[in-house]
Backbone as numpy.savetxt, mean C-alpha at the origin, in Angstrom:
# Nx Ny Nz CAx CAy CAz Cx Cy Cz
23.12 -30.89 -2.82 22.27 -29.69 -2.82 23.15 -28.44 -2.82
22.97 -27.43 -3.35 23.93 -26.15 -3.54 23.25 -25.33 -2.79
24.57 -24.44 -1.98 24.57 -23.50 -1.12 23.33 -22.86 -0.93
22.86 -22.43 -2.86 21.62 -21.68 -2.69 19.90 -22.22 -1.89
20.13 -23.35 -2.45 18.95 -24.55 -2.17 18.97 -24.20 -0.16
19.89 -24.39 0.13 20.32 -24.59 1.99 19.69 -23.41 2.60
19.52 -22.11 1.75 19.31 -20.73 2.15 17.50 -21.17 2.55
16.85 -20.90 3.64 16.06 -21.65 4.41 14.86 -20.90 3.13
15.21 -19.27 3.19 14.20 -18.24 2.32 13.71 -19.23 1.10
14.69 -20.24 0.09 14.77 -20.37 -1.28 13.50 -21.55 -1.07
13.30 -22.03 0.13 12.28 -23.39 0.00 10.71 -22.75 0.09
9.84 -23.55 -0.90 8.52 -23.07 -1.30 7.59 -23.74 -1.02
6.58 -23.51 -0.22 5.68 -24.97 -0.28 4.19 -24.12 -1.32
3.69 -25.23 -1.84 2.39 -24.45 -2.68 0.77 -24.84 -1.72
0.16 -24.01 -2.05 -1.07 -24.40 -1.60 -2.04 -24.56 -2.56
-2.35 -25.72 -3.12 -3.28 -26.11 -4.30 -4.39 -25.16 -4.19
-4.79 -25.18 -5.68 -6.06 -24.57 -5.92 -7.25 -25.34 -6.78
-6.09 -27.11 -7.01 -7.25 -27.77 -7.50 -6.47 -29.02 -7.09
-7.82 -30.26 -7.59 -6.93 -31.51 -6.85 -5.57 -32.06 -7.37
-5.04 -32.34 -6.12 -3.58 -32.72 -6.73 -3.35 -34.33 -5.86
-2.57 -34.94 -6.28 -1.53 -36.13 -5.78 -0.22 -35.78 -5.45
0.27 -36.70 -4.45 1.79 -36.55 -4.08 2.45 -37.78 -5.20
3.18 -37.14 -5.74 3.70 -37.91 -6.74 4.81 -38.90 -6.27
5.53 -38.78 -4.47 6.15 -40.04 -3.94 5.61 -41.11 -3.40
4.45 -40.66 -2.74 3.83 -41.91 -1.39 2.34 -42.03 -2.82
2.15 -41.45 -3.53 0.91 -41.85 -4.57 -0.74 -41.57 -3.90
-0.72 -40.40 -2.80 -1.50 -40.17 -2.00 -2.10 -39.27 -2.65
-3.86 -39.25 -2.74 -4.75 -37.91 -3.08 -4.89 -37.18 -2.63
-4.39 -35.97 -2.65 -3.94 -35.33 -2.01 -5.58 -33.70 -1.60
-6.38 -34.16 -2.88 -7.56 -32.83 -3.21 -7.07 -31.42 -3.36
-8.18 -30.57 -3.00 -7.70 -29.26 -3.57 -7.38 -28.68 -1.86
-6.55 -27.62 -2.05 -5.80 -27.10 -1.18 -5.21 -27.82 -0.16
-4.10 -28.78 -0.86 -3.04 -29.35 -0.19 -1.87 -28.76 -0.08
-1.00 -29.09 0.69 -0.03 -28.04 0.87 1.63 -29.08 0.67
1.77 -28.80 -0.81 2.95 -29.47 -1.85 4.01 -28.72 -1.71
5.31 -29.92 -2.29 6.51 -29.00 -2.19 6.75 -29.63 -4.02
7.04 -28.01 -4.82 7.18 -29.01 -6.56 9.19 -28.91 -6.80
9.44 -30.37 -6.97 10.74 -30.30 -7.27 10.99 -30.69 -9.20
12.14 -30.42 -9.54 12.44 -30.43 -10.97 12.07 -29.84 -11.94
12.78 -30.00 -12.91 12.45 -28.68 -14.14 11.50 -28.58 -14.07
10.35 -27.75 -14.51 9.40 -26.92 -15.30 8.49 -28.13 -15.78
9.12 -28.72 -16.88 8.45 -29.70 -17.63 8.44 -31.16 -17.27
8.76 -31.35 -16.20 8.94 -32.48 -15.56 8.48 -32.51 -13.84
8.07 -31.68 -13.69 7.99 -30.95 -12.33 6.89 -31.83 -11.17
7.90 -32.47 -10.32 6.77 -33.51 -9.30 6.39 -32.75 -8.02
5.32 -33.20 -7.71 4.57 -32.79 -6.45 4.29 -33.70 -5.23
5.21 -33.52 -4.24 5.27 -34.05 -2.85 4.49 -33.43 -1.69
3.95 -34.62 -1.17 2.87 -33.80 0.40 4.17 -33.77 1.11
3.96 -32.48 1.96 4.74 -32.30 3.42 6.16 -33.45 3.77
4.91 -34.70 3.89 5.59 -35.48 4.89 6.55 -36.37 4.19
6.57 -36.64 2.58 7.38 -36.65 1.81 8.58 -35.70 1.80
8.31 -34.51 1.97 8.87 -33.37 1.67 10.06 -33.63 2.82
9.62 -34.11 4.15 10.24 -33.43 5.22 10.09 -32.48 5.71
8.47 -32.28 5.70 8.35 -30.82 5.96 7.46 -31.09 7.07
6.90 -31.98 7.54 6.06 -32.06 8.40 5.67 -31.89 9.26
7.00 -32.12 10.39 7.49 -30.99 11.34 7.72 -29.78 11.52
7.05 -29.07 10.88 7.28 -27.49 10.79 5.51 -27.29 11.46
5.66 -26.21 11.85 4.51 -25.55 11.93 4.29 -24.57 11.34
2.93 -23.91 10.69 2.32 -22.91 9.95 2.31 -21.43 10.56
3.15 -20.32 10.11 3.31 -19.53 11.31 2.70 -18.00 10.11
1.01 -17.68 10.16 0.47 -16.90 8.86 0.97 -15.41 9.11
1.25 -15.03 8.29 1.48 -13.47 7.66 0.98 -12.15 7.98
1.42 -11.29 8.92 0.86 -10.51 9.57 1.48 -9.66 10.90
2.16 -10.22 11.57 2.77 -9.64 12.43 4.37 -9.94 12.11
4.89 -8.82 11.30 6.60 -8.40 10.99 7.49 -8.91 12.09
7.34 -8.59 13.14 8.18 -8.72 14.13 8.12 -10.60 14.43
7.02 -10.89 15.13 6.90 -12.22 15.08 7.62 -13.48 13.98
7.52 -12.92 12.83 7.64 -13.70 11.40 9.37 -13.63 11.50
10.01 -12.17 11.71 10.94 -11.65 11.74 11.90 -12.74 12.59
11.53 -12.56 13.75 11.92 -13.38 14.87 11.76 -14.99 14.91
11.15 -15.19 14.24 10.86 -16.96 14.08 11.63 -17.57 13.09
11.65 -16.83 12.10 12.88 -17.35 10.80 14.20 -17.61 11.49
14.55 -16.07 12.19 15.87 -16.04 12.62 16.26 -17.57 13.50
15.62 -17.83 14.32 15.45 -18.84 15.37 15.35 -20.22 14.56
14.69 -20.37 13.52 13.97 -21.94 13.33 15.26 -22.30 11.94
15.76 -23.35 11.83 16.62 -24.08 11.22 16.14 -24.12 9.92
15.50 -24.01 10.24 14.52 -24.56 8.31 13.59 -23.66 8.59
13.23 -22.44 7.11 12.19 -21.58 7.17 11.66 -21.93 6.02
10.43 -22.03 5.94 9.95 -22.28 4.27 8.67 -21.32 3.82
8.42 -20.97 2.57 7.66 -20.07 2.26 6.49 -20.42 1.69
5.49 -19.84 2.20 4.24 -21.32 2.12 3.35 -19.47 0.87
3.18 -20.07 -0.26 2.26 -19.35 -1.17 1.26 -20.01 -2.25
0.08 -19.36 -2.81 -0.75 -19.73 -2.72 -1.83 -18.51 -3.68
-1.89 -19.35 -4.92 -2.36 -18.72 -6.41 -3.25 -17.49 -5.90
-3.60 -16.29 -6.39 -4.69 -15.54 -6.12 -5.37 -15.29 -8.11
-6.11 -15.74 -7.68 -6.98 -15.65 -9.59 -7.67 -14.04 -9.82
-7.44 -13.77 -8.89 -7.66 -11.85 -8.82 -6.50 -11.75 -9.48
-5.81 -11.90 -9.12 -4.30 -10.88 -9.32 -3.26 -11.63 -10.06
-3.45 -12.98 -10.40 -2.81 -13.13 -11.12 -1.49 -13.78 -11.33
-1.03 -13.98 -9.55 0.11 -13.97 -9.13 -0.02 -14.73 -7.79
1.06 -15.53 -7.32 1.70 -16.27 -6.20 1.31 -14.83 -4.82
0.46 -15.16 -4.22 0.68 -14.32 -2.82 0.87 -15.01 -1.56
2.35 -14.14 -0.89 3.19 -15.22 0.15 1.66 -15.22 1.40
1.27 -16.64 2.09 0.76 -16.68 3.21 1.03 -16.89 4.38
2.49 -16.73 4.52 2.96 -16.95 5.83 4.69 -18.21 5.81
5.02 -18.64 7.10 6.09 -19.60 6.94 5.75 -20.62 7.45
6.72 -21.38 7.39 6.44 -23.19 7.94 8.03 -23.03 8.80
7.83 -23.05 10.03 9.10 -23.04 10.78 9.16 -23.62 12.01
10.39 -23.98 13.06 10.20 -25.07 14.09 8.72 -24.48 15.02
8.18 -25.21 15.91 7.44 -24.86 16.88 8.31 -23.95 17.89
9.35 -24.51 17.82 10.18 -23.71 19.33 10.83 -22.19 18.55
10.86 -21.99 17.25 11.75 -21.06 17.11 10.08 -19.65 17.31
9.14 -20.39 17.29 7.58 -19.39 17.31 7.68 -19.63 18.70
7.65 -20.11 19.48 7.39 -20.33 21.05 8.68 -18.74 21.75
9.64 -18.92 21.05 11.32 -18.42 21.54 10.55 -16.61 21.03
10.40 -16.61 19.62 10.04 -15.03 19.31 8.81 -14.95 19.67
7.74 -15.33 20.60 6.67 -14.73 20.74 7.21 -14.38 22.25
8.24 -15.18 23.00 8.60 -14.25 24.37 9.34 -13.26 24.00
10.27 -13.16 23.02 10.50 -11.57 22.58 9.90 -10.44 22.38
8.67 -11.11 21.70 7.71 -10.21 21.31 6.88 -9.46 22.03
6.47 -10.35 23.42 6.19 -9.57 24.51 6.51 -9.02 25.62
7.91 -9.42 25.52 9.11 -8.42 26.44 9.20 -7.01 25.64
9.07 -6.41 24.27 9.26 -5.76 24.10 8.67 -5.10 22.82
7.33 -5.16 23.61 5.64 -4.85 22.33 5.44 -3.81 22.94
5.77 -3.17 24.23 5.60 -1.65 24.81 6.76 -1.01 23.82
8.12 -1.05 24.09 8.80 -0.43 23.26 8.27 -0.25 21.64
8.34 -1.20 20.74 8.47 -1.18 19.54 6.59 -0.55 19.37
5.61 -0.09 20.51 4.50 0.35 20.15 4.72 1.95 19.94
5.45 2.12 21.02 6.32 3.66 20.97 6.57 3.92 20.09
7.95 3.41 19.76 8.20 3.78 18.01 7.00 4.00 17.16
6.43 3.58 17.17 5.14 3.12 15.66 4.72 4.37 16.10
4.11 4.78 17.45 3.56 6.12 17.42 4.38 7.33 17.19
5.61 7.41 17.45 6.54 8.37 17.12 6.94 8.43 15.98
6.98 7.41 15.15 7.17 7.20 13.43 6.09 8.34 12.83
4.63 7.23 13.45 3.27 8.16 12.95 3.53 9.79 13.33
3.46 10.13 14.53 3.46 11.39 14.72 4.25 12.27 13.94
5.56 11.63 13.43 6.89 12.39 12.65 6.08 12.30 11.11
5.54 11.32 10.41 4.65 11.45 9.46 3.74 12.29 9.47
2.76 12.68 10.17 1.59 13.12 10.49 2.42 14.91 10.45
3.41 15.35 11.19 3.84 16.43 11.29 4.61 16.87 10.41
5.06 16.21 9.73 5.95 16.37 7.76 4.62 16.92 6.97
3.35 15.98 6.93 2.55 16.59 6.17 1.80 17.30 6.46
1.54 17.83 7.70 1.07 19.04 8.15 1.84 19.98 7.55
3.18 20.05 7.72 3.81 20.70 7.38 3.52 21.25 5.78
3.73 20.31 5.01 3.76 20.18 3.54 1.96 21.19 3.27
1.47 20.61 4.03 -0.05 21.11 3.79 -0.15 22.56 4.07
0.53 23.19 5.49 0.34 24.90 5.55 1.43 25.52 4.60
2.56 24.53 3.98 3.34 25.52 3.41 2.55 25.85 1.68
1.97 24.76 1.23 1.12 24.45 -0.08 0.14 25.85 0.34
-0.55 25.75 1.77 -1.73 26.94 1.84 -0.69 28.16 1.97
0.45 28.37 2.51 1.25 29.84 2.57 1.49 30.02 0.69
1.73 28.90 -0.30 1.85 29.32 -1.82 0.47 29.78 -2.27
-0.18 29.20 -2.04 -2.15 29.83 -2.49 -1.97 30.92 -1.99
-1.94 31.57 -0.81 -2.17 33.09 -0.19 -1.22 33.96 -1.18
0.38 33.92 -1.67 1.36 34.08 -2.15 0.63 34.06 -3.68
0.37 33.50 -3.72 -0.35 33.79 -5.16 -1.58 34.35 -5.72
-2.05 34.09 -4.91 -3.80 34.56 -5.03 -4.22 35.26 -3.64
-3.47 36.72 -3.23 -3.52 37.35 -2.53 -5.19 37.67 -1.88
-5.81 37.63 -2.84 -7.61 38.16 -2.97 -8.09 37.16 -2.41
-7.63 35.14 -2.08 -8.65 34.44 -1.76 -8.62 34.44 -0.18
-10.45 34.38 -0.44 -10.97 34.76 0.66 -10.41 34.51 2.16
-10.13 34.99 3.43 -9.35 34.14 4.52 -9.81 33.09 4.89
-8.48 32.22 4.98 -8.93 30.49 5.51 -9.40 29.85 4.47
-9.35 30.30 2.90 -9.55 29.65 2.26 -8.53 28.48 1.52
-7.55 29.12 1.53 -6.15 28.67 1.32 -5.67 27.38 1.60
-6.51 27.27 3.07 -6.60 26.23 4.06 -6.73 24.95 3.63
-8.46 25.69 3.15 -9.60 24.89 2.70 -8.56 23.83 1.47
-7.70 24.65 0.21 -7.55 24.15 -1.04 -6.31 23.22 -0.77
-5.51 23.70 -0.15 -3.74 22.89 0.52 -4.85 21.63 0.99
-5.37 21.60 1.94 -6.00 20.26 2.89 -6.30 19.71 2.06
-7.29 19.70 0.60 -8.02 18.91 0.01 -6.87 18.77 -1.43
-6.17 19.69 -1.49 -4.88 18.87 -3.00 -4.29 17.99 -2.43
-3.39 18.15 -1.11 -2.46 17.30 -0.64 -2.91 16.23 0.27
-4.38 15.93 0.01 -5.01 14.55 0.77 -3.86 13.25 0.10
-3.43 12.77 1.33 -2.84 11.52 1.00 -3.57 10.22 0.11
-3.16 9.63 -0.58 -3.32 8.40 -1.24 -4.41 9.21 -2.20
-4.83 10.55 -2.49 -5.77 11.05 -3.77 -5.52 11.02 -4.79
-4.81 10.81 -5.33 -4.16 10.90 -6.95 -4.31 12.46 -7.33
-4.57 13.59 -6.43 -4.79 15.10 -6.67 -3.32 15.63 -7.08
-3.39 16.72 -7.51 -2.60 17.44 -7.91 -1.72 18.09 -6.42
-1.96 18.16 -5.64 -1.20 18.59 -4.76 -0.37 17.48 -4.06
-0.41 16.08 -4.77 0.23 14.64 -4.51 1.54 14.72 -5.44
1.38 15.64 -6.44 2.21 15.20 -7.65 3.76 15.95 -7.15
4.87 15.50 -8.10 6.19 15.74 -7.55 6.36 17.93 -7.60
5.46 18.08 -8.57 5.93 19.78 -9.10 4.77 19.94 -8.14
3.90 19.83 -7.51 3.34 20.47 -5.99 4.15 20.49 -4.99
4.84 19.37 -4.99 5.29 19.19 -3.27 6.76 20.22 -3.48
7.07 20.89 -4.92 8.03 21.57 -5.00 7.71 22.61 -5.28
6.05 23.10 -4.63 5.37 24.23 -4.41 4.99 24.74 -5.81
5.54 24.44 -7.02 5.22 24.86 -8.56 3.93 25.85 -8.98
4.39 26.81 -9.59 3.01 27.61 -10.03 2.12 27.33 -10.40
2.45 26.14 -11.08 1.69 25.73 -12.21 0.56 24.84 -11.71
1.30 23.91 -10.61 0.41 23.06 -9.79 -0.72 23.49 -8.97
-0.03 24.64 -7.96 -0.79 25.37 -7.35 -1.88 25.90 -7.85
-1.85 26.54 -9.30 -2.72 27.26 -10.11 -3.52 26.32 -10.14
-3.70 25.22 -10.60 -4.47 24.06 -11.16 -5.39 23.31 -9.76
-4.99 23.50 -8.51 -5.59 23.50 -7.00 -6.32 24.37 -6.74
-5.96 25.67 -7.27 -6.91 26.62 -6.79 -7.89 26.56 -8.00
-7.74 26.49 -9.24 -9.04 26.63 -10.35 -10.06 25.26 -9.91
-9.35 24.08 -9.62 -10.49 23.01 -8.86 -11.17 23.29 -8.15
-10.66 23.89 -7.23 -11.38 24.42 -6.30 -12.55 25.11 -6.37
-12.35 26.82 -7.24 -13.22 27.01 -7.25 -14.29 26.49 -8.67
-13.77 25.79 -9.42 -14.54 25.05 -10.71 -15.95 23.84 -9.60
-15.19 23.82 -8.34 -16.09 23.14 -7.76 -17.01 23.80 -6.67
-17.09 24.38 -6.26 -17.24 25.56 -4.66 -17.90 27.02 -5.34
-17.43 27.52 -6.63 -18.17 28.59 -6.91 -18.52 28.93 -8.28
-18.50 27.41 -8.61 -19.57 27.70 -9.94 -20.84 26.77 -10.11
-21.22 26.07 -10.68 -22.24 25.26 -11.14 -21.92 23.69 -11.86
-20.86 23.84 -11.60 -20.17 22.47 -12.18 -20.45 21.28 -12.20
-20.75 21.26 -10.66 -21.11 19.98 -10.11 -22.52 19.70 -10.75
-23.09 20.74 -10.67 -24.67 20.32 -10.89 -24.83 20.18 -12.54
-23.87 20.48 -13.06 -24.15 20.22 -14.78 -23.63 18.87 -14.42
-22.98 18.33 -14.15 -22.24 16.95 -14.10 -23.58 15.91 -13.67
-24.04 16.69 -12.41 -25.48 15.36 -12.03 -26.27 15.37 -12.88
-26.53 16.64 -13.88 -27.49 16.72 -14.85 -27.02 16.12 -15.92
-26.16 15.40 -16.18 -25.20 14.17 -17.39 -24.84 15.21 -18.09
-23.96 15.84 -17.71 -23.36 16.88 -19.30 -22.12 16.52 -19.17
-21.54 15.88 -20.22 -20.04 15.43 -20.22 -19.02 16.76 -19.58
-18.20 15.89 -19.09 -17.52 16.51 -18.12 -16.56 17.78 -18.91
-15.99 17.68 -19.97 -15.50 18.17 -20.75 -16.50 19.33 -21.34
-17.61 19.30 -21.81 -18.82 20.07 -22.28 -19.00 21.05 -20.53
-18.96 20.39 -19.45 -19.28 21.51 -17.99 -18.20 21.83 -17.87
-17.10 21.60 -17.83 -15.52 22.55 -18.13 -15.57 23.89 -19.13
-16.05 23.89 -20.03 -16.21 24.69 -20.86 -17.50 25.54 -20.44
-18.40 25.43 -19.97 -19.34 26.11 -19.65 -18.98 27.17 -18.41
-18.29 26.60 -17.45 -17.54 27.55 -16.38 -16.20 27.80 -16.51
-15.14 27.70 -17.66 -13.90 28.15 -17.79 -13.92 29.85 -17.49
-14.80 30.41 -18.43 -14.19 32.28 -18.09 -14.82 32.20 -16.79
-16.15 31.49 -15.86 -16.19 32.28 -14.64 -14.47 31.44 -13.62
-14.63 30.44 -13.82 -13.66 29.95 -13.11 -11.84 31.33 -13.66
-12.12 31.11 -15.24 -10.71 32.05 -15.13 -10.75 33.65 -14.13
-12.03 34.19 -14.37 -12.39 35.40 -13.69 -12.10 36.02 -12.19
-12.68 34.54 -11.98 -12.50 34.76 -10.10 -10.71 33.93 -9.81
-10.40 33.84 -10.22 -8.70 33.50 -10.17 -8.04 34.84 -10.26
-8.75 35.50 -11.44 -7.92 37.04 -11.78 -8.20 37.65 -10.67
-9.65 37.61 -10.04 -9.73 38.67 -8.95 -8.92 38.21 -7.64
-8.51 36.77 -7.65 -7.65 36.78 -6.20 -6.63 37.09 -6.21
-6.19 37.07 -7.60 -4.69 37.17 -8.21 -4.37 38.45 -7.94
-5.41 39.52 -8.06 -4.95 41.20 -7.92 -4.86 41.34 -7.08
-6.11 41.22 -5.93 -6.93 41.64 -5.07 -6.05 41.35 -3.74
-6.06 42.05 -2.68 -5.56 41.42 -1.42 -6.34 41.34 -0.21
-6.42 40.83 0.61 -7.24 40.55 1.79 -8.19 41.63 1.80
């Protein structure tokens, strides 16, 4: 067996998705058995567990980092237990197959020191949470900076709702978060294309979205010019 094979990560067990046999002991094995496939591609046999030598392992599922983390390190043999998803298309890992004692050994780690590592997680969050606060009043200090005329606290209003996390908005994109004119401009015309014109309601009334863009472009360009001059 070569070096690579020994590396505990490289061993795979499958979890059927239709009926299978163990192709050593000649056992039926049905659907969602849990096989190990050795040899080429085109020749490729399928062993239960206890063929495998795998039997002695226990099932340790996917979900707690630290735990998983700590049990590999510990258990002699780690194996990677995955398992078809017909959504997606692709092998998704469900967890490991590793000694009983090396899960017994990292779950007393785990609770000697689940106060500490909870700390962190909240101090991580909080340092996240205060970056994009950040990012969010400096986005509303470029709206004021640019559009001197919009109304107070509105600024607020447009930074909070571009730079919503996971939105696909324009205040997500790389030339926002580098404050860009161009971006900014395009946050504040949403804004008010939504908040002070009629937009929305041509849209519930089925008017292609492109056809209600055009119907409020000069008021939407208009009231941009007036914040653009105008100051508090």
């Amino acid at each position: 067996m070569s070096e690579k094979q020994n590396k505990p990560y490289e061993l795979t067990v499958f979890i059927t998705s239709s009926a299978s046999k163990c192709d050593e002991c000649g056992a039926e094995l049905g659907k969602g058995a849990w096989i190990t496939l050795r040899g080429k591609e085109e020749e490729r046999k399928a062993a239960c567990l206890s063929c495998a030598d795998l039997d002695h392992l226990v099932f340790l599922p996917s979900g707690d980092t630290a735990l998983t983390r700590r049990s590999r390190k510990y258990s002699k043999l780690a194996v990677v237990v995955l398992k078809w998803s017909r959504a997606r298309k692709h092998y998704e890992r469900q967890g490991l197959l590793v000694e009983n004692e090396a899960i017994e050994r990292a779950e007393i780690e785990c609770r000697a020191d689940a106060g500490q590592r909870e700390s962190r997680r909240a101090q991580a969050a909080g340092r996240r949470a205060e970056l994009d606060q950040g990012y969010v009043a400096s986005f509303a200090g470029r709206v004021r900076e640019l559009f001197p005329g919009c109304p107070i606290g509105r600024e607020k209003v447009i930074a909070e709702h571009a730079c919503r996390k996971y939105s696909g908005r324009v205040g997500r994109s790389a030339a926002a978060k580098e404050l860009d004119e161009n971006a900014v401009r395009l946050a504040v015309a949403a804004h008010i294309r939504h908040q002070e014109t009629d937009y929305d309601e041509l849209l519930l009334a089925d008017l292609d979205r492109s056809e209600a863009r055009a119907n409020v472009r000069v008021q939407v360009a208009d009231l941009m010019e007036k914040w653009q001059a105008t100051g508090p």
